[in-house]
Phi, psi and omega in degrees: 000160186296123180271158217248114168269145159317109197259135177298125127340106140322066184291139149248149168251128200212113199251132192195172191239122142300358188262356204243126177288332169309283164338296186299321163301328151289350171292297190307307187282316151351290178294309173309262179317336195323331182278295157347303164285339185060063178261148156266131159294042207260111238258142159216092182294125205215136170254107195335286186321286189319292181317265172341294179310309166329271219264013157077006180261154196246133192292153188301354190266358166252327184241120174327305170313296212287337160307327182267299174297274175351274192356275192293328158350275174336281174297338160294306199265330160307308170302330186296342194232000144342000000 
């Protein structure tokens, strides 16, 4: 059978919000592979609201459209990773 090459160990930073569900989808799939990727993990908690403001942008829950897409986003990537 075919040898398996080694893959180098990987750092990822993986910079996220609880409050934000990507994070947590990345988080979830991050973690599912990591062995698989042979990933180093490194977690950097950073605040979304602070970011947003900084940057004049507004979280979906002010603006309708983006609440209606996040909605269905959301639910794409659950099945997807179900």
């Amino acid at each position: 059978q075919g040898a398996k090459m080694a893959v180098a160990k990987r750092t990822v930073e993986l910079f996220y919000d609880v409050i934000s569900p990507y994070s947590w989808f990345g988080f979830e799939v991050l973690c599912r592979y990591r062995s698989r990727w042979n990933l180093d993990l490194q977690f950097r908690p950073f605040y979304l609201a602070g970011v947003m403001g900084a940057s004049g942008n507004k979280p979906p829950g002010l603006v309708p459209a983006k609440a209606m897409y996040m909605t269905r986003d959301l639910e794409r990537l659950r099945d997807f990773y179900q």
